[in-house]
MIDRENFI-873911 format. One record per residue: residue in one letter; x negated, y negated, z of N, C-alpha, C, CB in turn. Coordinates in steps of 0.05 Angstrom, whole numbers, padded with zeros to 5 digits, always signed. Atoms other than C-alpha are relative to their C-alpha. Glycine has a CB too. Layout:
N
AXYZXYZXYZXYZ/...
end
This chain:
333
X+00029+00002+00002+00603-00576-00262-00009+00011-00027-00014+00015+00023/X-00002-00002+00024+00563-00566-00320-00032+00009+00008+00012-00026-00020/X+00043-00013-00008+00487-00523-00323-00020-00035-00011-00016+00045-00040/X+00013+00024+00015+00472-00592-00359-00016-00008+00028+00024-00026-00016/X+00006+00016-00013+00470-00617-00299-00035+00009+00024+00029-00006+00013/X+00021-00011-00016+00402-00566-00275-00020-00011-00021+00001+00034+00006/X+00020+00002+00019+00371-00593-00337-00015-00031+00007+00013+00003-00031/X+00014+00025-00004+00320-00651-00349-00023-00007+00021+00019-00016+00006/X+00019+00002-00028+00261-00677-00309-00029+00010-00010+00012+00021+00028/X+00014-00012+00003+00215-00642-00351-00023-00021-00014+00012+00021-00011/X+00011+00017+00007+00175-00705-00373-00005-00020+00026+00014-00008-00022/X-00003+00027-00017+00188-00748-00309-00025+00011+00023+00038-00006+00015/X+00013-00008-00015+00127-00760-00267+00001-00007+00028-00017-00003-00008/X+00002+00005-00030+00152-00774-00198+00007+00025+00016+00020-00023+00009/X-00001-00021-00017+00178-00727-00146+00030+00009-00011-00005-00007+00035/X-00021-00011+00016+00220-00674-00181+00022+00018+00019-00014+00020-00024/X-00014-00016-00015+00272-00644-00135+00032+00012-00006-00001-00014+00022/X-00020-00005+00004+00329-00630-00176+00006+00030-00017+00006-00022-00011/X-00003-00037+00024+00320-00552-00218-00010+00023+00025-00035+00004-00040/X+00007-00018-00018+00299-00521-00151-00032+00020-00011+00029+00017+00003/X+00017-00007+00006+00235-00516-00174-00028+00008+00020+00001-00014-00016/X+00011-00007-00033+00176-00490-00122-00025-00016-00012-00005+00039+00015/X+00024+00023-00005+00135-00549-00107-00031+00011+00004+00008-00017+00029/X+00031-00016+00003+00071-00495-00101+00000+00008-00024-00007+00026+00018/X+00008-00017+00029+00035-00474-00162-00003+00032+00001-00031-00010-00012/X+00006-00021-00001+00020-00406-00184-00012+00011+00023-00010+00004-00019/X+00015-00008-00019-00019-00361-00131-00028-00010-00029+00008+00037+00017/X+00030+00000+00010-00094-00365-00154+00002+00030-00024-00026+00005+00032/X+00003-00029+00015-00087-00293-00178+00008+00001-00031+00020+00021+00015/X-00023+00006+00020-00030-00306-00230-00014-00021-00026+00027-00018+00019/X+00018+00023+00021-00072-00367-00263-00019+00016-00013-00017-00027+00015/X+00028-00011+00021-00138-00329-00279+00016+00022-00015-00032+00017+00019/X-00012-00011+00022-00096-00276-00305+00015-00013-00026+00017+00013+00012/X-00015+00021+00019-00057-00319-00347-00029-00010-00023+00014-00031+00023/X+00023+00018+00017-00130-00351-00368-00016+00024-00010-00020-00024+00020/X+00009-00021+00018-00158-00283-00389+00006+00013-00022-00001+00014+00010/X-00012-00013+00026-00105-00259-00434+00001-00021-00021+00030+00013+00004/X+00002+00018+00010-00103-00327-00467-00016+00004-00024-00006-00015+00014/X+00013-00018+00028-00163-00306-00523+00015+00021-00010-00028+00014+00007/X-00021-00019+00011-00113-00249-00535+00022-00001-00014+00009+00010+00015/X-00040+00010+00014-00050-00291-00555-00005+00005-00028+00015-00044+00003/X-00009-00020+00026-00066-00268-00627+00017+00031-00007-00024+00005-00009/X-00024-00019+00007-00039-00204-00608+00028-00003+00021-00011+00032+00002/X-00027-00011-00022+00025-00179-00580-00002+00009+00022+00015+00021-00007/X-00002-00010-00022+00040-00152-00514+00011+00029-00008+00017-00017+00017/X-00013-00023-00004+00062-00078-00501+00033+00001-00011-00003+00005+00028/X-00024+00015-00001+00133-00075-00530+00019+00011+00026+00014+00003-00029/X-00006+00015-00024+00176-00097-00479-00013-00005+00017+00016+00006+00010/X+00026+00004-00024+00119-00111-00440-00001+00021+00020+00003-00028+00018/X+00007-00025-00017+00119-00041-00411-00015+00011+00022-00007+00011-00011/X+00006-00007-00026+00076-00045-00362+00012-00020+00026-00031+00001-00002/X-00016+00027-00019+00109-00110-00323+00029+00031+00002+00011-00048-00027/X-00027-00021-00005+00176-00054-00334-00009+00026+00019+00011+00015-00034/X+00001-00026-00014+00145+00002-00303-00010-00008+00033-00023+00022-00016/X+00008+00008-00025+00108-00043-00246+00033-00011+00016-00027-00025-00005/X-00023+00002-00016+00183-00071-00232+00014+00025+00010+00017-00015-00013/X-00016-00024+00000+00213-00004-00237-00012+00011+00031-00006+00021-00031/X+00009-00007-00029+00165+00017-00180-00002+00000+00025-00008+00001+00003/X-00007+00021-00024+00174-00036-00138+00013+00005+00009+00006-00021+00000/X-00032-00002-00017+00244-00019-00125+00008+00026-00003+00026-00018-00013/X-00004-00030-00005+00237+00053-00135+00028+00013-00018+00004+00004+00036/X-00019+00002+00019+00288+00060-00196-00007+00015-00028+00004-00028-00004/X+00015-00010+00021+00275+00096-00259-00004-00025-00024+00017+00028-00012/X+00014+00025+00014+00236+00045-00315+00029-00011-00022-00035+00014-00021/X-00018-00006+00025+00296+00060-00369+00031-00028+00009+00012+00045+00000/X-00022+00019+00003+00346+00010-00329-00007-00022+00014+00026+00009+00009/X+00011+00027+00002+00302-00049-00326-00004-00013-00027-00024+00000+00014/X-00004+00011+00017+00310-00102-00374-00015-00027+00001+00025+00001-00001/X+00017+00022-00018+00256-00153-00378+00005-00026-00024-00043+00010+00007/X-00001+00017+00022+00262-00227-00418-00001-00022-00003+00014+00001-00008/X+00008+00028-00002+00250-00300-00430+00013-00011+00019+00001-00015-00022/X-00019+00017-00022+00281-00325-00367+00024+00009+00002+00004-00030-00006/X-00027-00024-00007+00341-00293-00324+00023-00020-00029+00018-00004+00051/X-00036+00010+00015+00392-00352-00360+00005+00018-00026+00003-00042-00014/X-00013-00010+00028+00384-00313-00427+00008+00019+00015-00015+00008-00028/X-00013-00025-00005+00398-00248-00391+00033-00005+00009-00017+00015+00022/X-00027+00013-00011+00459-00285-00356+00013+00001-00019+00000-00027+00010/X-00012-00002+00013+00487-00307-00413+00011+00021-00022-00006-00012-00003/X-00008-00019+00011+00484-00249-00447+00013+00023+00009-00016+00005-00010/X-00019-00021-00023+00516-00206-00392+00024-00019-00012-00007+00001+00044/X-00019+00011+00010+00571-00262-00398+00015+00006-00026-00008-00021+00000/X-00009+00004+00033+00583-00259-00472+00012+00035+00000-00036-00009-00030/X-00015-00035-00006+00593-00174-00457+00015-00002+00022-00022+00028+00009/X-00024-00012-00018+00632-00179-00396+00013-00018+00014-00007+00018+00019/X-00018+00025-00012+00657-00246-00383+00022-00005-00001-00004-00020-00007/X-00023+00001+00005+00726-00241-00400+00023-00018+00020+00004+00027-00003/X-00017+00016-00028+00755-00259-00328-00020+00004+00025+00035+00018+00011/X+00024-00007-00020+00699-00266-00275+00020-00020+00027-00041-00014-00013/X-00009+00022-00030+00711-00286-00201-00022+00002+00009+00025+00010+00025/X+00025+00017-00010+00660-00330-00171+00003-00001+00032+00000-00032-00015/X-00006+00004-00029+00644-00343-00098-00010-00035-00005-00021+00024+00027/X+00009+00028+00005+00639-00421-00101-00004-00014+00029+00023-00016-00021/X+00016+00006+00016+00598-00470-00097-00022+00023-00012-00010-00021+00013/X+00016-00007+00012+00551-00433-00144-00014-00016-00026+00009+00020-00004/X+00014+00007+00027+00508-00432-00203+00013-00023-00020-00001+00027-00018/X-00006+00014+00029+00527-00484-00252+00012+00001-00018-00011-00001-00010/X-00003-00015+00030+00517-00437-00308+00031+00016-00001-00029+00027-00005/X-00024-00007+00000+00575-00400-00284+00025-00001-00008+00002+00000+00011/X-00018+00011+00006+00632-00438-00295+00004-00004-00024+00001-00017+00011/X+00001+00002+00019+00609-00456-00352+00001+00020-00027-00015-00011+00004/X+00006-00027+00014+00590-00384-00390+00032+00016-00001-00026+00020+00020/X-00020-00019-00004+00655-00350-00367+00022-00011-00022+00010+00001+00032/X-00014+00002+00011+00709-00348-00412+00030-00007+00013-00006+00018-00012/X-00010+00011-00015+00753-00352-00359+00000+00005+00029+00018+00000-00009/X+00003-00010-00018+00751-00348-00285+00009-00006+00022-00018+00002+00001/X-00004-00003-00033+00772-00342-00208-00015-00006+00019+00003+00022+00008/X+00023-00001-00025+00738-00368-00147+00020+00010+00026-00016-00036+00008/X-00005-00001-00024+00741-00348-00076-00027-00026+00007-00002+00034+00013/X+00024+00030-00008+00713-00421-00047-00020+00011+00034+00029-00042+00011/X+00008+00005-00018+00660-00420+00005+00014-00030+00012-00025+00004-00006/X-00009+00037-00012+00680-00480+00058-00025-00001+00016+00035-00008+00024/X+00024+00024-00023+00634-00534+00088+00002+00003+00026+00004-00034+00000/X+00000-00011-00034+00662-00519+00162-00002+00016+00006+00014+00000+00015/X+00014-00027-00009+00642-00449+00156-00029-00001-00014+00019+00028-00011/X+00038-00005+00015+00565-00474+00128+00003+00018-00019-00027+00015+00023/X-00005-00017+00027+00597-00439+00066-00010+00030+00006-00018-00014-00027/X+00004-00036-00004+00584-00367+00098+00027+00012-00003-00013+00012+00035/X-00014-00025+00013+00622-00313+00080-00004+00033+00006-00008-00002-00027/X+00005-00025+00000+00636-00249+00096+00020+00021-00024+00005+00005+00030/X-00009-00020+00033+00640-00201+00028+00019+00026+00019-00042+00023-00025/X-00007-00024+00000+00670-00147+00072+00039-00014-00007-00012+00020+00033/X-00022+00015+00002+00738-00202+00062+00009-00009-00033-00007-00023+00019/X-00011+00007+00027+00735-00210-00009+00006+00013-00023-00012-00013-00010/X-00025-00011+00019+00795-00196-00057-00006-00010-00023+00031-00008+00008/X+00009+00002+00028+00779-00183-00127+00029-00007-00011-00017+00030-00014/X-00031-00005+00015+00843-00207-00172-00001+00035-00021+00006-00034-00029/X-00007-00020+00020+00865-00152-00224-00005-00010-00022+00025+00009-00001/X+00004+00010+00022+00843-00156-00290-00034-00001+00006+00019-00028-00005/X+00026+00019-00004+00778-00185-00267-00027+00020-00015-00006-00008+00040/X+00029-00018+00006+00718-00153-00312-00031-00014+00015-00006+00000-00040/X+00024+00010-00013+00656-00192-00277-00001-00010+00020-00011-00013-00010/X+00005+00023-00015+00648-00210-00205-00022-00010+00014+00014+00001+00015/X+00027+00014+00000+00586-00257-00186-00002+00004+00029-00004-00033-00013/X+00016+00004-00027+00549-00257-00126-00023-00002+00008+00002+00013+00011/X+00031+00000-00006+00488-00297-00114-00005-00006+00027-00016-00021-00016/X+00015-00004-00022+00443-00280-00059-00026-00005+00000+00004+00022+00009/X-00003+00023-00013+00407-00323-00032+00023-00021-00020-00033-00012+00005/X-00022+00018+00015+00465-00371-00059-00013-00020-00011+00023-00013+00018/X+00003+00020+00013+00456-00427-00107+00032-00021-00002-00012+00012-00028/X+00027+00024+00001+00462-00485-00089-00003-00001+00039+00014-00042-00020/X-00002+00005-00024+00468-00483-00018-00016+00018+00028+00028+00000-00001/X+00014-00015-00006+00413-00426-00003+00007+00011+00027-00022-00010-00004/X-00002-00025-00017+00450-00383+00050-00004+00027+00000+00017+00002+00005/X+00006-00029+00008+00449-00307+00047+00033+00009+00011-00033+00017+00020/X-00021-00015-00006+00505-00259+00050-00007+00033+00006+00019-00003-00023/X+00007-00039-00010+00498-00187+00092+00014+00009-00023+00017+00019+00035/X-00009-00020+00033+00500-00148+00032+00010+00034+00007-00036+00005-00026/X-00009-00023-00008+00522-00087+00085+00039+00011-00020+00001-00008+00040/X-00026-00004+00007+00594-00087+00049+00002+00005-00026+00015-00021+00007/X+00007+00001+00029+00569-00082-00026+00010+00029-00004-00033-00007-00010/X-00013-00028+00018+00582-00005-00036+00025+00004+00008-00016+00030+00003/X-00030-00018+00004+00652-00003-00011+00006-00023-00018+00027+00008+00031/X-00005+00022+00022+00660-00067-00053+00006+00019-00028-00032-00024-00004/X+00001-00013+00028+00636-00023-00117+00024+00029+00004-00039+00012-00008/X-00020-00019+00005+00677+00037-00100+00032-00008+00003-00006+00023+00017/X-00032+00012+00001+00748-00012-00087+00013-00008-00014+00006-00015+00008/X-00012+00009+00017+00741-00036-00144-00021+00009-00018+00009-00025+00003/X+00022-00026+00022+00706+00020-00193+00005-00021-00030+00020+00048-00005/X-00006+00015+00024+00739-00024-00260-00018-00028-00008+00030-00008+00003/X+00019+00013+00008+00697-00084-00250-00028-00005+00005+00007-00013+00000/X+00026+00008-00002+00629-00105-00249-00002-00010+00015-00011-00010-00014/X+00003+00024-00019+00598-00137-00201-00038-00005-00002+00015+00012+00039/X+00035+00006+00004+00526-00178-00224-00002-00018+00031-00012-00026-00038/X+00024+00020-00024+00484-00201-00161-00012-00011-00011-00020+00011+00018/X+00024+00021+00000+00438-00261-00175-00011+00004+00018+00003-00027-00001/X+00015+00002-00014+00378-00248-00140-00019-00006-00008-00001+00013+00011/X+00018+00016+00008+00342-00309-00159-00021-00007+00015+00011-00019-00007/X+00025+00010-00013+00320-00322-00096-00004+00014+00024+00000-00029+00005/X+00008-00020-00016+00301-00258-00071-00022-00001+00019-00004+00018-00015/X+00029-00001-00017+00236-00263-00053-00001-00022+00023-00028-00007-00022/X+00003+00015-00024+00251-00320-00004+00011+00004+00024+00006-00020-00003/X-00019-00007-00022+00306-00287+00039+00016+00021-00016+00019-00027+00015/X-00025-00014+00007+00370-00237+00034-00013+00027-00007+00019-00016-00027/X+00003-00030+00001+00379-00168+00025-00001+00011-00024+00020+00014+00013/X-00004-00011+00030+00372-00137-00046+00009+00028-00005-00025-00001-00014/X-00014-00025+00008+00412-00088-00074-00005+00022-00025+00023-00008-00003/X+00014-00007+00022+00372-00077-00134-00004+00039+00001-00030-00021+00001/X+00007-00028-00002+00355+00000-00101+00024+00018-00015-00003+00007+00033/X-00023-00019+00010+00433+00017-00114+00004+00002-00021+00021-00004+00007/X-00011-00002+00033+00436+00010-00183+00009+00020-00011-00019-00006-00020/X+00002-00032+00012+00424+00085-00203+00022+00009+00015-00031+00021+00006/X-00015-00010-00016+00482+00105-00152+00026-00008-00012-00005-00008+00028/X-00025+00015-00001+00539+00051-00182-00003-00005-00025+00004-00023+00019/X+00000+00006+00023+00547+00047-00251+00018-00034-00006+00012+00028-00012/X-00010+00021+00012+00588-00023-00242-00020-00022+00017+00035-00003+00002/X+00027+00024-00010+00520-00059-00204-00016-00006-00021-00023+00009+00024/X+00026+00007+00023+00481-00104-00242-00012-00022+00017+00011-00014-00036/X+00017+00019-00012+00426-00141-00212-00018-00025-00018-00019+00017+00013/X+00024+00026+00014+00390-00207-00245-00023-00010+00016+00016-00031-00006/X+00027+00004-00019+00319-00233-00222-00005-00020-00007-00024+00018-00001/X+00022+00019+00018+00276-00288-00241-00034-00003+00010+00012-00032+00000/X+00031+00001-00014+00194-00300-00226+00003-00028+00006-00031+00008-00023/X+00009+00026-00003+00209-00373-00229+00003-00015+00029+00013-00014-00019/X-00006+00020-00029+00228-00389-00156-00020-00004+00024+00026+00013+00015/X+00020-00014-00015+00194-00352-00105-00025-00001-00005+00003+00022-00001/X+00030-00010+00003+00137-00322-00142-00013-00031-00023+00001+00041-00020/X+00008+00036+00013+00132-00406-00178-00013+00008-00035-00037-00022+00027/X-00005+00001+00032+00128-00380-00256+00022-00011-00018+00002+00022-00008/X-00019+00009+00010+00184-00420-00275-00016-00005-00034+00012-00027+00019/X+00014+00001+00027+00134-00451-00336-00001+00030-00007-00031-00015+00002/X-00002-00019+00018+00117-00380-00359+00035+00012-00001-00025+00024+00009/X-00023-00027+00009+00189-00353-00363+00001+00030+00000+00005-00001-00024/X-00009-00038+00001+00198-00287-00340+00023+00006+00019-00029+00022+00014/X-00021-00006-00007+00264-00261-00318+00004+00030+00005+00015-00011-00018/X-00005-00032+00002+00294-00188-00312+00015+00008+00014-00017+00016+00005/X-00025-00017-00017+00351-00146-00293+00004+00028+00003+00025-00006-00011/X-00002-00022-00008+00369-00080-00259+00016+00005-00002-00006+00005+00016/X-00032-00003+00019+00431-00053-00305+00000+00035-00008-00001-00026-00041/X-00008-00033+00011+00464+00018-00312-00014+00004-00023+00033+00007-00008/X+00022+00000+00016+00423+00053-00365+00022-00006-00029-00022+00034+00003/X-00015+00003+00027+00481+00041-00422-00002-00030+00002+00034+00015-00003/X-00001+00028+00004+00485-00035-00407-00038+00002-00010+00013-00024+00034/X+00026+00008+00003+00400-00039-00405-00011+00014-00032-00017+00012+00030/X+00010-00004+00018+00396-00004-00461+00007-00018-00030+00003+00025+00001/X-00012+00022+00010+00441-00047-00499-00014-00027-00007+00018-00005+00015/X+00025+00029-00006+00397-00108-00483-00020+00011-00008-00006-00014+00032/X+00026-00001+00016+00343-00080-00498-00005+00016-00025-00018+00008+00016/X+00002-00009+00032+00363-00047-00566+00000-00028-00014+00028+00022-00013/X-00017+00027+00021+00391-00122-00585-00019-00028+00006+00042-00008+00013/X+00020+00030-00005+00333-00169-00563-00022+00015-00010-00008-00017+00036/X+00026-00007+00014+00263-00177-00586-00015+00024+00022-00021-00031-00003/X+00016-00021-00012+00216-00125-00568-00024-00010+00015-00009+00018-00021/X+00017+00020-00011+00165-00180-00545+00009-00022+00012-00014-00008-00017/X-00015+00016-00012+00206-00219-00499-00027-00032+00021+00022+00027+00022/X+00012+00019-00012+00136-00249-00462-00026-00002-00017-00002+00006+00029/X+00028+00007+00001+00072-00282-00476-00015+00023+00005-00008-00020+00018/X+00019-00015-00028+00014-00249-00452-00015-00017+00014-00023+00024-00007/X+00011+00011-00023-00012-00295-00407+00029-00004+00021-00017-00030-00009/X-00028+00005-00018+00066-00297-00376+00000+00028+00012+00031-00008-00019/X-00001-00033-00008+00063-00219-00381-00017+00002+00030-00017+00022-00029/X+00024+00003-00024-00008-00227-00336+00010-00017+00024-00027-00015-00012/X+00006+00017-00025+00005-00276-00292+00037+00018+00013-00005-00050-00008/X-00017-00021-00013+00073-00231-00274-00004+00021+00011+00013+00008-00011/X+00006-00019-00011+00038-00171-00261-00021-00011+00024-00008+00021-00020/X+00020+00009-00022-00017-00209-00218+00017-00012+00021-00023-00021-00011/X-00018+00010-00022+00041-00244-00179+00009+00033+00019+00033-00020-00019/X-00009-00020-00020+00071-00176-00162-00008+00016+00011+00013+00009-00005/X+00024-00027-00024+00011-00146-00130+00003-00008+00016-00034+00007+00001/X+00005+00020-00017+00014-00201-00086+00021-00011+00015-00011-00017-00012/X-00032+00016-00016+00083-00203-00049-00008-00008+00027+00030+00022+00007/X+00012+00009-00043+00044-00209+00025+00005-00039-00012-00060+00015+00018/X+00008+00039+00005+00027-00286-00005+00022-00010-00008-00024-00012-00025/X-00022+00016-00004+00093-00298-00028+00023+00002+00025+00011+00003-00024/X-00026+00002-00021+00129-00283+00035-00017-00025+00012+00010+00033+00026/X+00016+00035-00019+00075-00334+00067+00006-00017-00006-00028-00011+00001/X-00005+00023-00003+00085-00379+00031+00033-00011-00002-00018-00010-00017/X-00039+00003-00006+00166-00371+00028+00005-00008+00031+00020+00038-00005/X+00007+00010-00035+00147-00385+00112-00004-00029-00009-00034+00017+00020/X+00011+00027+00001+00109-00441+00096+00030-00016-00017-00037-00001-00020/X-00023+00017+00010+00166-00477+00047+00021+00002+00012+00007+00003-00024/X-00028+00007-00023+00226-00459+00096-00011-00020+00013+00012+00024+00024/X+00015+00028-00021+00183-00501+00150+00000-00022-00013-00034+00000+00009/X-00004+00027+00006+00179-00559+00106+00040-00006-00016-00031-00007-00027/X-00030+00004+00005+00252-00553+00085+00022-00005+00019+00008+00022-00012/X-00008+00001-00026+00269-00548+00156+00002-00031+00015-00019+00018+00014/X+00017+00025+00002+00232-00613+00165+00012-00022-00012-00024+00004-00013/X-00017+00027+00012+00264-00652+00115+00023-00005+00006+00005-00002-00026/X-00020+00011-00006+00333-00634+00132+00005-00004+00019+00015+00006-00006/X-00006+00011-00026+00323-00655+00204-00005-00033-00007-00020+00014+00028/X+00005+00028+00012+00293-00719+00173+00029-00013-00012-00024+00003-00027/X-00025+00020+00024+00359-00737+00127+00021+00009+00029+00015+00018-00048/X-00029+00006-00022+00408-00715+00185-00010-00030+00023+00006+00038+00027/X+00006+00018-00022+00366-00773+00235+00001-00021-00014-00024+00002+00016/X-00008+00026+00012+00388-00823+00170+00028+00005+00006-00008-00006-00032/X-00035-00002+00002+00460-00795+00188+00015+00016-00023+00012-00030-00004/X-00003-00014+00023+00466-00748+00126+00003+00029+00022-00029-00004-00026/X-00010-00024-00007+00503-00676+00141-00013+00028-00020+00032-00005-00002/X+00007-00017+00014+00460-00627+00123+00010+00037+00003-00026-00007+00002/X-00014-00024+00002+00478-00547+00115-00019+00028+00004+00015+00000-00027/X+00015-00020-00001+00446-00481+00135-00020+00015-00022+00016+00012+00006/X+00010-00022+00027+00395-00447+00082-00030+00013+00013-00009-00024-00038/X+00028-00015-00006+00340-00395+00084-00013+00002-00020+00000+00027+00011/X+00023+00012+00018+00307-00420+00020-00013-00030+00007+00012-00001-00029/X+00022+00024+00007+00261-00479+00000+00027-00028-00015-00031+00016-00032/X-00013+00021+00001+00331-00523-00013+00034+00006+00013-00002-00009-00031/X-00032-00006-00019+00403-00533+00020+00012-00024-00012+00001-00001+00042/X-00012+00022+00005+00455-00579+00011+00008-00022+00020+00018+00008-00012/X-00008+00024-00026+00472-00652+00046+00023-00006-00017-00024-00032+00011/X-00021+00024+00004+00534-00696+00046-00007-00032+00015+00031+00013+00015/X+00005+00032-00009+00515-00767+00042+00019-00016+00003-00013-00016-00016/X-00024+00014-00004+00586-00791+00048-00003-00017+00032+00027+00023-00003/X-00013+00004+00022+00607-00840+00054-00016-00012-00024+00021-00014+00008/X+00017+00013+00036+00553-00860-00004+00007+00020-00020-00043-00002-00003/X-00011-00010+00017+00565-00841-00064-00028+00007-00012+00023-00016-00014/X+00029-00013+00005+00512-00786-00096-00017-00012-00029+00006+00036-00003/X+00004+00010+00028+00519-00818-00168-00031-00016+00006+00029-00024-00013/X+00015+00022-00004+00494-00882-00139-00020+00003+00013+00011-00018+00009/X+00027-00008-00014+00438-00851-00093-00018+00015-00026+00006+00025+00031/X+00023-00006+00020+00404-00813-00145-00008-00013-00023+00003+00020-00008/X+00013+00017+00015+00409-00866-00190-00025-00020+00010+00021-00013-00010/X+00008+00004-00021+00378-00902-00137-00033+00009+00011+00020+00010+00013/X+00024-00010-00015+00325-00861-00118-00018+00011-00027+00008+00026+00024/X+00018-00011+00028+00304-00840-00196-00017-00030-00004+00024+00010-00033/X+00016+00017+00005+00277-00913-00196-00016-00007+00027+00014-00020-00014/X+00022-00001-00013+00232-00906-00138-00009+00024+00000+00002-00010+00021/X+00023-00022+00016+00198-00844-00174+00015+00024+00019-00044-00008+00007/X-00008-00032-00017+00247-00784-00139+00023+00003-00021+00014+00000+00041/X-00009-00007+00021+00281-00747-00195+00029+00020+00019-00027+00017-00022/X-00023-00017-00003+00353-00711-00160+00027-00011-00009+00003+00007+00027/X-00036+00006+00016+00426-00702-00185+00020+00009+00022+00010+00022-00035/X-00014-00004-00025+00485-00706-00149+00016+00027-00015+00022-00029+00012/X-00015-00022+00002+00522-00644-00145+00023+00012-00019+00007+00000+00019/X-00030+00006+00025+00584-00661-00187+00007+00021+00005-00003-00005-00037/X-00019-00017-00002+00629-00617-00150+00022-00012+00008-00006+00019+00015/X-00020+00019-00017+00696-00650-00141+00013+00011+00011+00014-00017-00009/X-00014-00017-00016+00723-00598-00093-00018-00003+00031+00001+00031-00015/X+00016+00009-00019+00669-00619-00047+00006-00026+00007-00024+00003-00007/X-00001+00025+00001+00666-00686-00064-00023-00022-00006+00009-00004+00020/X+00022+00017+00019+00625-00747-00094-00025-00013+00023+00021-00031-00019/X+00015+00017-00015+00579-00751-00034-00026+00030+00000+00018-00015+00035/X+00022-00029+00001+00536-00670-00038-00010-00004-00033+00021+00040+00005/X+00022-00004+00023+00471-00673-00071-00011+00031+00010-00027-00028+00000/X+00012-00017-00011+00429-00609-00065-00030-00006+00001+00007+00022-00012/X+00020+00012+00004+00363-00623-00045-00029+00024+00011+00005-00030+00017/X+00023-00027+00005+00298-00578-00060-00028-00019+00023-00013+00008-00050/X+00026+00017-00014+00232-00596-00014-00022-00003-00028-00018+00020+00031/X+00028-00006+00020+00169-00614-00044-00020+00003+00026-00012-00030-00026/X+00022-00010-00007+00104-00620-00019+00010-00024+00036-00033-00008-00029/X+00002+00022-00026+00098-00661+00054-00003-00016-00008-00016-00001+00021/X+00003+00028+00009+00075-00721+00018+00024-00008-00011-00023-00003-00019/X-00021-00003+00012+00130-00715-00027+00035+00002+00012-00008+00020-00010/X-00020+00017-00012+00183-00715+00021-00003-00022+00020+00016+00015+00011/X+00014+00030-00021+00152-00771+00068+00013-00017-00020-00043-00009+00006/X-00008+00015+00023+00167-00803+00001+00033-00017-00008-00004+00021-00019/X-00036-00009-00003+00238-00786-00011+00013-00012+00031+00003+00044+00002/X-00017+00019-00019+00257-00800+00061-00002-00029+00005-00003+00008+00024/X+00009+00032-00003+00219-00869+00060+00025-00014-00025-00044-00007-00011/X-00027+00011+00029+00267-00883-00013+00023+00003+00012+00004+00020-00034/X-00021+00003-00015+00325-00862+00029+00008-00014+00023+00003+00017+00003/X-00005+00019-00032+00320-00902+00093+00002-00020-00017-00027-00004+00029/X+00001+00026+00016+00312-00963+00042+00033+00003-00011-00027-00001-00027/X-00029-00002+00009+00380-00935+00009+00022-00008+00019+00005+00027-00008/X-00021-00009-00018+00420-00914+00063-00001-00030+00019-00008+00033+00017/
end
């Protein structure tokens, strides 16, 4: 797989379901903020946007000094990678980016007849290994993993790292973000764009021992956001009651759709976000999303060939929006 394959779409005006993007706009709150600081964009923001650092820091009850805030988690990703990618072990299917960033790496595979669950209290780090990944809620297949087994994890294996993705926190799963200050080899990644639906502004951020966070933030800009990105971040995170609602509301329609594609005969897979994965086999995913990009529905097939050439992952949109989608697929299928 290739992160290429999360890209694109960003011009196309039909129904976009392929970057796991959240089919709701901003909250209300997030916008007028955004539209106030706007006359401001002549100046700068706080540097590192200091107060978004101290409002995360609080959130999770952590001291401010090992939060790291910046244009979207992938730069922080990659730049963890580039420091500690050497030999990473993956829990697969994952991220994309993964495979790709690592210099070289190890999986332990999730499987399709266990709905790709997993229990971490079972998983064997190789030797050698400086980075091991673990996203929660998972990408692409939005399960969760009891994160009860994470600190004997860190003390079994004190030598390597272990970064959590918790991209898509705010919709489900347990966060571990509190332990940071306790485990010098936890590193947590975030993003605003899923959940809290700032993907357009870019805001990202990670919860990193204070020698890694300081690192990053001696070696990046000191103005990592806008200020209308800065604003509409701090106005999102007053406001977590509204994003758990509406993280309710988008499971229900995600719920919805994949009872819809299993009653075309499509095998769909457990998730407690806003997308999961199907197997359309025996069709082939190439030819369905080529397929379905010319009746205005924008998804990619999975391109995992350990799976196989029939798993797409498929994000909801709005109710209209999949009425849509399943009407283009009954015509396919």
């Amino acid at each position: 797989m290739s992160s290429m394959l999360e890209k694109g779409g960003g011009t196309f005006k039909g129904i976009k379901l392929l970057l796991c993007e959240n089919p709701l706009p901003p909250i209300d709150e997030a916008i007028a903020a955004a539209q106030a600081e706007v006359p401001q964009s002549n100046y700068y923001t706080e540097p590192f946007s200091e107060p978004l650092l101290q409002s995360i820091a609080d959130s999770i009850g952590i001291p401010r000094r090992l939060v790291h805030i910046n244009a979207g988690s992938e730069l922080i990703l990659r730049q963890l990678f580039d420091r500690l990618g050497q030999r990473v072990h993956l829990l697969t299917p994952t991220y994309p980016l993964f495979p790709e960033i690592a210099k070289c790496y190890t999986e332990t595979r999730l499987l399709p007849e266990n709905d790709f669950a997993f229990d971490l209290a079972d998983l064997e780090i190789p030797d050698g290994t400086t980075l091991a990944v673990i996203v929660n809620p998972n990408n692409p297949n939005g399960g969760t993993f009891d994160m009860a087994p994470m600190p004997n994890l860190l003390d079994r294996y004190p030598d390597t790292r272990f970064l959590v993705d918790e991209a898509f926190i705010g919709l489900a799963g347990q966060s571990v973000a509190h332990l940071v200050p306790k485990y010098p080899n936890l590193l947590v990644t975030r993003t605003l764009s899923k959940a809290h639906s700032l993907a357009g502004f870019r805001v990202g951020y990670a919860i990193l021992p204070e020698a890694l966070a300081d690192d990053l933030n001696t070696h990046n800009d000191a103005y990592p956001l806008s200020r209308p990105s800065q604003a509409a971040a701090l106005a999102t995170l007053q406001h977590e009651d509204k994003i758990l609602e509406r993280g309710i509301r988008l499971h229900a329609w995600t719920e919805q759709l994949a009872a819809e594609l299993r009653a075309l005969g499509v095998r769909t897979y457990p998730t407690k976000t806003y997308f999961f994965l199907a197997d359309f086999t025996p069709h082939d995913a190439i030819e369905l999303a080529a397929g379905l990009q010319k009746q205005g529905v924008f998804i990619k097939p999975l391109g995992n060939p350990t799976l196989g050439s029939g798993f797409m992952r498929v994000t909801t949109a709005l109710p209209e929006g999949n009425a849509r989608f399943v009407q283009a697929l009954r015509e396919l299928l």
